[in-house]
KERO-259906 format. One record per residue (C-alpha): z negated, y negated, x. Coordinates in steps of 0.5 Angstrom, whole numbers, plus 2048, in hexadecimal, padded with zeros to 3 digits. Layout:
% residues N
ZYX/...
***
This chain:
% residues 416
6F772386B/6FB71E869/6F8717866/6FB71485F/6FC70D862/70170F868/70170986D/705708874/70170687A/704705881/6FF706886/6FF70288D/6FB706892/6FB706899/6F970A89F/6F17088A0/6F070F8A3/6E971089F/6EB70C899/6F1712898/6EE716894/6EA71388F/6F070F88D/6F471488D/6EF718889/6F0712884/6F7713884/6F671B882/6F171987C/6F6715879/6FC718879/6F771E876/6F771B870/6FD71A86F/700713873/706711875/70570F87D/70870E882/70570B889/70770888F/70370B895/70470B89C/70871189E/7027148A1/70171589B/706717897/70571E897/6FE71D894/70071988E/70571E88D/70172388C/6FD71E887/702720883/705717883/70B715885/70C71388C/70F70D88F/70E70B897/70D70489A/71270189D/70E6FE8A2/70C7058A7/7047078A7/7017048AE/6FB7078B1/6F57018B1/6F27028B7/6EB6FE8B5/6E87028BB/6EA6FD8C1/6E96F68BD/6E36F48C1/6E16EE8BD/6E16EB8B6/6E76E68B7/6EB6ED8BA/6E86F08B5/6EB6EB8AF/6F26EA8B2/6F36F28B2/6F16F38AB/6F56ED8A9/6FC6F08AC/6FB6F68AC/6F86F88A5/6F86F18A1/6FE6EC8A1/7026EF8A6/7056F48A1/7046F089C/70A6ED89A/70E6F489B/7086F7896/70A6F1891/7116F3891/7106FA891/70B6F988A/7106F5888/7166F8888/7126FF885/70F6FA87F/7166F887D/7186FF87E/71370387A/7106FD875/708700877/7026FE873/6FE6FD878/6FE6FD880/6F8700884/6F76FE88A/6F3700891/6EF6FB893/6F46F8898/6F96F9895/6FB6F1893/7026F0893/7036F588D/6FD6F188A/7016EB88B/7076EE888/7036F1881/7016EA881/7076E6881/70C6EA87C/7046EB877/7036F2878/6FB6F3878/6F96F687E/6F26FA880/6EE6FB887/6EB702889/6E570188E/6E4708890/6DE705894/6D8700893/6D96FA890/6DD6F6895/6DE6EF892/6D86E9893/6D46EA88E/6CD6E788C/6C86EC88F/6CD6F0892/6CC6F089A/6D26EE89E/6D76F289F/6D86F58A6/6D16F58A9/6CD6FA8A8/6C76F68A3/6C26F789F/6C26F3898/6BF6EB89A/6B76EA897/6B46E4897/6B86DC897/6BA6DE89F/6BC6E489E/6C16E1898/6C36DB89D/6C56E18A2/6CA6E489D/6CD6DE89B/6CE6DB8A2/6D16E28A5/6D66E389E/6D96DC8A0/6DA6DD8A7/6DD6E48A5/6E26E08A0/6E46DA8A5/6E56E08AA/6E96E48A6/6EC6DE8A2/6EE6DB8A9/6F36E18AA/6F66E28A3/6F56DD89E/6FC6D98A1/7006DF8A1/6FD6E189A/6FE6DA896/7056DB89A/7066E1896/7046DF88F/7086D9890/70E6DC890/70C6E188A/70B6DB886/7036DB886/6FE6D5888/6FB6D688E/6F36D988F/6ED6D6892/6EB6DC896/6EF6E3898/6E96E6893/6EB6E188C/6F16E788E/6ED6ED88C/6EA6E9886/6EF6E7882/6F06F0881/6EE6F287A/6EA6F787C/6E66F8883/6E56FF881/6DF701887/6E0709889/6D970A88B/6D270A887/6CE705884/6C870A887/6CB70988E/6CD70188F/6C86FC890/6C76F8889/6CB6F2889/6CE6ED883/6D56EE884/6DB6EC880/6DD6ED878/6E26F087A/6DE6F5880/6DC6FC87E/6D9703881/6DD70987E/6D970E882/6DD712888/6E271788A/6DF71C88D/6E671F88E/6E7723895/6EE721899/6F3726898/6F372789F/6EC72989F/6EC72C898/6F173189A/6ED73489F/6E973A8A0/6E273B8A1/6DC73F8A3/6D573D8A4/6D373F8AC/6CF7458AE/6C77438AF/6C27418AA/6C173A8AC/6C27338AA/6C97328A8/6CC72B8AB/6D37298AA/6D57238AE/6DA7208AA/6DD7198AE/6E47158AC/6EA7188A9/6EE7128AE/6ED7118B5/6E770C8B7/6E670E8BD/6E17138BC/6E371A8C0/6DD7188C5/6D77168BF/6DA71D8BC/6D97218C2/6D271D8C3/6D07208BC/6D27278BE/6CE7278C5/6C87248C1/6C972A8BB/6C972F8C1/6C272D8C3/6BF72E8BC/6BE7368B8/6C37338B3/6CB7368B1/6CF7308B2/6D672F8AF/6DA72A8B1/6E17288AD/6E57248B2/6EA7228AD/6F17208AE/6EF71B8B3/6ED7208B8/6EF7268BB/6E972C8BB/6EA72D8C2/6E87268C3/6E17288C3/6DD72D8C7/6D87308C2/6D37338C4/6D173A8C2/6CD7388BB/6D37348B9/6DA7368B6/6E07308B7/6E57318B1/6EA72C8B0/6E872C8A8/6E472F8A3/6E372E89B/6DE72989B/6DC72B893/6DA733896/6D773189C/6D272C89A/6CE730895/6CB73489A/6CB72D89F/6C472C8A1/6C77258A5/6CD7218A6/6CF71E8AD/6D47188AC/6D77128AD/6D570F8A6/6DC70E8A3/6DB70D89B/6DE714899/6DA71889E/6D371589C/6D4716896/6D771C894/6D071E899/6CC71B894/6CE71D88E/6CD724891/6C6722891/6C672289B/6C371D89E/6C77198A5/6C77188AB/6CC7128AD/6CF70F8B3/6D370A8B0/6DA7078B3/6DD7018AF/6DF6FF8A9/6DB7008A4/6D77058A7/6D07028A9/6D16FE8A1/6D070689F/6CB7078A5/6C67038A2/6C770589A/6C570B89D/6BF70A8A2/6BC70589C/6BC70B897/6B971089D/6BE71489C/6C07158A3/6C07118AB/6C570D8AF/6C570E8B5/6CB7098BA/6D170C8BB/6D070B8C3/6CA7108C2/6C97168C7/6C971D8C5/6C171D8C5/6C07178C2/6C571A8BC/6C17218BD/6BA71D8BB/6BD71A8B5/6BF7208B3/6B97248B4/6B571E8B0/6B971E8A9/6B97268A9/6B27268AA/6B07218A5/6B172389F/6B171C89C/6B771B89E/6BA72189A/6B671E894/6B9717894/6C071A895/6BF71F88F/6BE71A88A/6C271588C/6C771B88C/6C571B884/6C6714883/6CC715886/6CE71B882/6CC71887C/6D271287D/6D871787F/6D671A878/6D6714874/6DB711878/6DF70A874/6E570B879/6EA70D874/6E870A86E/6E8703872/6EF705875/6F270786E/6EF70086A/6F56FD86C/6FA6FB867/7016FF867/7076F9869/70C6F6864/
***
């Protein structure tokens, strides 16, 4: 379908492993309706933007792995981050974004998350610029637990002096890191410097938020912050594969953990052993990271590297994961209750989304087999769980179908 008013749009995407679908599913939506778009993407990503439909231009700057898994402490932690994922690529993504703006002349930039060079560039030649969460809300808000820790919304005046405290400690952390070389950056754009590396983020037009209001803890965000609901597409590596559910008659288990390497081919196999002492079917998708025959599995349970997760959740009656956004979400929508071992990132934020809606366990990622196995057992013995999960799913459902994303990233105005 071909939209009456055609806008150009420059997407600025980078390689965040589960981040990937989601936005790349933006992309496609756009150019359905018959936008003009091109996107900047790391290479890893070139072949599924292309099948996007969008044109496809590369970062200068090659894609490096993060290797999160071997910072030990949060000042590690920071100094990665901020080298490897924030100012480090910066400027090049400045001057890529730039050059590609004179070029194509776009109406609107949208950019990932930590994608601040290319905000950086919109901002100086007055190009609007929108921002995509395809996860929680990240940015400090009022009501919102901080982000990272795993946290329960605050109750009480300790509680909110709790968040307070621990959100100025994590912006002095990452600001330590960032700030000098971000305010460098802008100043050699031509923009004033910020307060903060989060005042970045703010001055988008639209925080447009790829999860469900259902889903997230209720906070006071900004004006410019709104949830637009999920994509729940499937990756094009997994969409493409086959798949036919196990011989038996018990509970399906599809244990699915992160589409990138965190070191977690021994919680996988941890898993699979604790599936093994249970009369369940047991799935576990390896994805990319990991290579089947990795994992020794147990005789009630299949090893594959993917599988469609749209056609195997309807008949999933648990899911097993890591708790990345995509995974606990498409989980959910399909009304299947979790067990979550989470690793890093945002992960144990989703955790706690879900274990205060009842909708599942977390359980620590060091856990052994049968501590797994008993958490398993409690969440398909419980029939609670699947309740909760099944109407967060509705709420959930209702938000994918009434989504604003379109209308918010079409209210720009063409450029003169």
């Amino acid at each position: 379908m071909t939209h009456p008013n055609v806008r150009t749009y420059l997407f600025a995407l980078t390689d965040a492993g589960g981040t990937v679908p989601p936005e790349v599913g933006v992309v496609r939506r756009v150019v359905d309706r018959g936008h003009r778009v091109t996107v900047l993407a790391d290479e890893t990503m070139a072949a599924d933007v292309e099948r996007a439909g969008a044109a496809v231009r590369i970062w200068r700057r090659p894609f490096a792995e993060f290797r999160d898994w071997e910072l030990r402490t949060p000042l590690a932690q920071a100094r990665g981050m901020a080298e490897h994922m924030l100012v480090g690529p910066a400027g090049d993504q400045a001057d890529d974004t730039g050059a590609l703006i004179d070029e194509i002349a776009p109406d609107l930039v949208v950019t990932s998350g930590f994608a601040l060079g290319a905000m950086i560039a919109a901002e100086s030649r007055g190009v609007p610029f929108d921002l995509i969460m395809p996860n929680v809300y990240v940015l400090p808000a009022d009501g919102m637990p901080p982000f990272g820790a795993g946290l329960a919304p605050a109750h009480g005046p300790l509680g909110r002096a709790r968040d307070r405290a621990m959100r100025a400690a994590g912006a002095r952390l990452i600001d330590r890191y960032t700030l000098r070389e971000l305010n460098e950056l802008r100043e050699l754009h031509g923009l004033d410097p910020i307060p903060t590396l989060w005042g970045q983020m703010g001055h988008a037009r639209m925080q447009l938020v790829l999860t469900s209001a259902a889903f997230d803890f209720p906070a006071t965000l900004p004006a410019n912050a709104r949830y637009v609901g999920p994509i729940l597409d499937d990756p094009d590596w997994a969409d493409a594969a086959s798949w036919t559910p196990p011989d038996g008659d018990g509970p399906l288990v599809l244990v699915a953990m992160s589409s990138t390497f965190q070191d977690h081919v021994g919680c996988l196999q941890r898993i699979a052993d604790g599936l093994g002492e249970l009369p369940v079917r047991g799935l576990v998708t390896t994805g990319p990271a990991v290579e089947p025959g990795a994992i020794a599995a147990p005789a009630n349970v299949t090893v594959v590297a993917s599988a469609p997760h749209r056609e195997v959740l309807p008949h999933a009656d648990l899911v097993v994961t890591h708790g990345g956004h995509g995974t606990v979400i498409k989980a959910l929508a399909a009304g299947v209750p979790l067990v979550i071992l989470h690793h890093g990132r945002d992960q144990a934020d989703n955790a706690v989304r879900v274990t205060e809606r009842h909708a599942g366990v977390a359980v620590p990622r060091t856990a052994p087999s049968a501590r797994i196995a008993r958490a398993v057992a409690e969440v398909l013995g419980d029939a609670s769980y699947r309740e909760s999960a099944e109407g967060l799913g509705r709420a959930i459902m209702r938000d994918v179908a009434e989504s604003p994303l379109l209308d918010e990233l079409e209210r720009v105005p063409a450029r003169r």
